[in-house]
N, C-alpha and C positions, 0 to 999 in steps of 0.2 A: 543342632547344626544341620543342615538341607543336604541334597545330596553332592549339590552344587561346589557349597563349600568345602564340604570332604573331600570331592575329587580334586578339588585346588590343593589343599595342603598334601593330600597324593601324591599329584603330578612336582608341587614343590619339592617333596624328598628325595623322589624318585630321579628327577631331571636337574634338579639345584639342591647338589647335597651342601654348597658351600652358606648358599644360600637360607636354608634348611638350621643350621647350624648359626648364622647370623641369630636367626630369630630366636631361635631357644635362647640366644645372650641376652636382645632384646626383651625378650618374657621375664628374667629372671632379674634385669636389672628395671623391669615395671615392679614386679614384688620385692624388692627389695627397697623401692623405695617408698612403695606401699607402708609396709611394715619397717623404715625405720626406726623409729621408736623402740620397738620391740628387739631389735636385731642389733642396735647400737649395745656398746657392754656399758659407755656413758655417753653425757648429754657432751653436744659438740661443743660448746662454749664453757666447760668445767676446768677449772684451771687449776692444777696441781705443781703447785713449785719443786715439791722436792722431785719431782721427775720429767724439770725441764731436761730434752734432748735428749731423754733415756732410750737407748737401743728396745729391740722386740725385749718383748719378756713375756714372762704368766700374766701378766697385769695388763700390756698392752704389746698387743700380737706385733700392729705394726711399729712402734713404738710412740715415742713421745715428740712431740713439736715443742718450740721455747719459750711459752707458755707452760708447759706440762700438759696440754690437751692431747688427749688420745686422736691416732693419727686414722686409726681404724673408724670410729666413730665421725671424723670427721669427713671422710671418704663417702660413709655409708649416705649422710646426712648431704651431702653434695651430692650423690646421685640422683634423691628427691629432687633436688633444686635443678639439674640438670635435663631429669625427666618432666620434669613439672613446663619449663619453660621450654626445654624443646618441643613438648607436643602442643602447648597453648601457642606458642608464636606459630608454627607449622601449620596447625589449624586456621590463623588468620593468615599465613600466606596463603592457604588455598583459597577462604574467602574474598582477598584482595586479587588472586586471580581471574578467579571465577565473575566478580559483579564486571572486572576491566576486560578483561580477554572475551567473555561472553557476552558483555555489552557491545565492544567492538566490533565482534564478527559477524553478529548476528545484525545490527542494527545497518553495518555499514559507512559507505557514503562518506561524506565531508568530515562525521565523527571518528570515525575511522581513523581517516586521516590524521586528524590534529592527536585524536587518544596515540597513536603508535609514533609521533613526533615526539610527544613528551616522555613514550617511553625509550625512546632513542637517547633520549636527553640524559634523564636518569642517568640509562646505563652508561654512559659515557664518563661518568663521576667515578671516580677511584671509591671503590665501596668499603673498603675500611676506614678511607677519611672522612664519608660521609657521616658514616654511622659513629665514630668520633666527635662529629661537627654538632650533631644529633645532639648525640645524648649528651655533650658538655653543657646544650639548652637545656634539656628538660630533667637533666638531674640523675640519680642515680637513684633506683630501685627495679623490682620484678616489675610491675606493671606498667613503667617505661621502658625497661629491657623488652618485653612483649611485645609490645606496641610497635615499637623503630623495629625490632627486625621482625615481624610480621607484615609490615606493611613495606620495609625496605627489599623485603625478597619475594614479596606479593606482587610487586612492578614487574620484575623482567622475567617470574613466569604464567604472567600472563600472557603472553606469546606461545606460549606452549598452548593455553583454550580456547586463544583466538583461531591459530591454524586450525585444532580440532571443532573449532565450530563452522569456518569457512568450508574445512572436509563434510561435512555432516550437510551443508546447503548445497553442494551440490550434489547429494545423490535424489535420486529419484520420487522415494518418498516424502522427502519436504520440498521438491517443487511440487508433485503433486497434492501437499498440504494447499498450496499458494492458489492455486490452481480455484480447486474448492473454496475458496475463501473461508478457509480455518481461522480462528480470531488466535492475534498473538500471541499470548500465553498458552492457550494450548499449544503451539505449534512447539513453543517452548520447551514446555513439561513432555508433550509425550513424544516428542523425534529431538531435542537438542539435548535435552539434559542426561538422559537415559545412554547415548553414544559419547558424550563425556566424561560418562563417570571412569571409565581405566584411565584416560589423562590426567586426569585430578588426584586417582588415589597415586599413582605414578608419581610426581609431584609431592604428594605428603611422605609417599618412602623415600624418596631421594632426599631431601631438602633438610628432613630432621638431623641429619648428621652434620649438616652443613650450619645449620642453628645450633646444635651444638657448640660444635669449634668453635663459630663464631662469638658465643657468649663466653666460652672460656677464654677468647682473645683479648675481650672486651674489656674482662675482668680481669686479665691477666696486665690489661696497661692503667687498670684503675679508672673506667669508663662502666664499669657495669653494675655490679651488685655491690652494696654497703657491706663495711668490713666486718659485719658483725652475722653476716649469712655466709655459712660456708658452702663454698665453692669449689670447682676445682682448679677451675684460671685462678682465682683467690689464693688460693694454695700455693700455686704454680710461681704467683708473684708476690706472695709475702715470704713465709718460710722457708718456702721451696729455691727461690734465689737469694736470699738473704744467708742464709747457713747452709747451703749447697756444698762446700767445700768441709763441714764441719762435718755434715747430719745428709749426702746428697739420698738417701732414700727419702727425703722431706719432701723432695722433685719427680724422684720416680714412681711412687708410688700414685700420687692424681694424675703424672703422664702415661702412666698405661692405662689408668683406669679411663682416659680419655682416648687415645691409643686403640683400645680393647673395643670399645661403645661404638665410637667412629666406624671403626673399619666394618666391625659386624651390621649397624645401620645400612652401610653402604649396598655392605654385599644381600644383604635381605633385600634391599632397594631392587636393585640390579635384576635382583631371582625376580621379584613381584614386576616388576614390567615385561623381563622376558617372556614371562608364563602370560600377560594381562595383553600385550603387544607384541608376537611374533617377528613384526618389522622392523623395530628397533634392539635386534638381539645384544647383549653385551659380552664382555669376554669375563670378564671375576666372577660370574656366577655358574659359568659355562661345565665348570671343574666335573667332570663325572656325572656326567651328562647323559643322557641313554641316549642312540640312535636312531 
């Protein structure tokens, strides 16, 4: 690591302790879903009758779902599935940003125009019924889960690359790129890209929490992942509201653990643009802060 980066994760601790603290959740529930496998006591889909809806025990910490599948195991194995797809759609939101927002600003003009109409459009659509309307087309699985909110949360922030790319043409250096007659991609690569990279990664911490949630919504209304990958919207809308009143640790349990992910994504979010963007300060990361 540079010296670069060390003073970033520094200045992270020191100024965003809340922040600081998101990310270590974040770190731990990356290796955990790393090493599910290893860390699960069984496989998520084992089904054990005699310990349909059994409380904790030595057998299963958090207990049993009405199948008999270990509730522990299936949490762990939903956190793969939850990090897997938050970070693969989040990465093509940035994508779908970046070709729309940087196409736009940079190119201008007429395109301009019409690119920022459509995305006026867009957003104008209630976003959970779209991405309903979606995926009732193209079916259920991870890589149409991916896809629709990759490319459904890739539209409205690209506004966010576009501004920073309109900022970046007017300062001084890339009219005086224009000036010289720098050929296009250079101008590109060495003054546009390089001033939007804290926008972009801004944008990948905020957003993964928000792909999150959203895929446990998804899946929680029977829109997302097949019932045979566990989840934690899955969870949330099979057992977890079915036997809620019998078994409701069935509900609590993937609700914190999404609860817990959320909120700590947020507040790392939050820290990493404060510290990346000075002008756009937040308040949830702000906590014990130095002066």
């Amino acid at each position: 690591m540079n010296d670069r980066g060390a003073s970033f994760f520094v200045r992270l601790w020191r100024e965003r302790p809340v922040g600081a603290v998101g990310g270590i959740i974040v770190l731990i529930l990356i290796l955990v879903s790393i090493f599910a496998d290893a860390l699960a006591p069984y496989r998520p889909r084992e089904v054990n009758l005699p310990d349909i809806l059994q409380g904790p025990s030595a057998a299963h910490l958090l207990g049993a779902d009405h199948l008999g599948r270990d509730v522990l195991s299936r949490l762990i194995h939903g956190a793969r599935i939850s990090i897997f797809v938050g970070f693969a759609a989040t990465t093509l939101n940035v994508v779908v940003a970046g070709l729309i927002g940087g196409t736009s600003g940079f190119l201008g003009g007429k395109l301009d125009l019409v690119v920022q109409r459509f995305v006026d459009a867009w957003m104008s659509f209630p976003g959970l019924l779209l991405l309903l309307t979606v995926m009732s087309i193209t079916g259920r699985g991870i890589l149409q889960l991916i896809v629709v909110l990759g490319i459904a949360g890739g539209i409205p922030a690209s506004r966010v690359v576009r501004g920073a790319v309109l900022g970046v043409k007017e300062n001084a250096y890339f009219q005086a790129a224009e000036v010289i007659g720098s050929a296009t991609w250079k101008t590109l690569v060495r003054h546009v890209l390089p001033n939007i990279a804290a926008p972009i990664i801004v944008i990948f911490s905020i957003n993964i929490g928000a792909v999150i949630i959203t895929e446990a919504s998804l899946s929680f209304l029977g829109f997302g992942l097949p019932l045979q990958i566990p989840s934690w919207g899955g969870m949330l809308s099979r057992e977890g509201r079915q036997y809620m009143e019998m078994a409701p640790r069935l509900a609590l349990w993937p609700g914190l653990c999404l609860t817990i992910v959320v909120y700590s994504l947020n507040m790392f979010g939050d820290a990493v643009r404060d510290l990346l963007d000075p002008r756009l300060r937040g308040g949830g990361g702000r906590l014990g802060a130095g002066s």
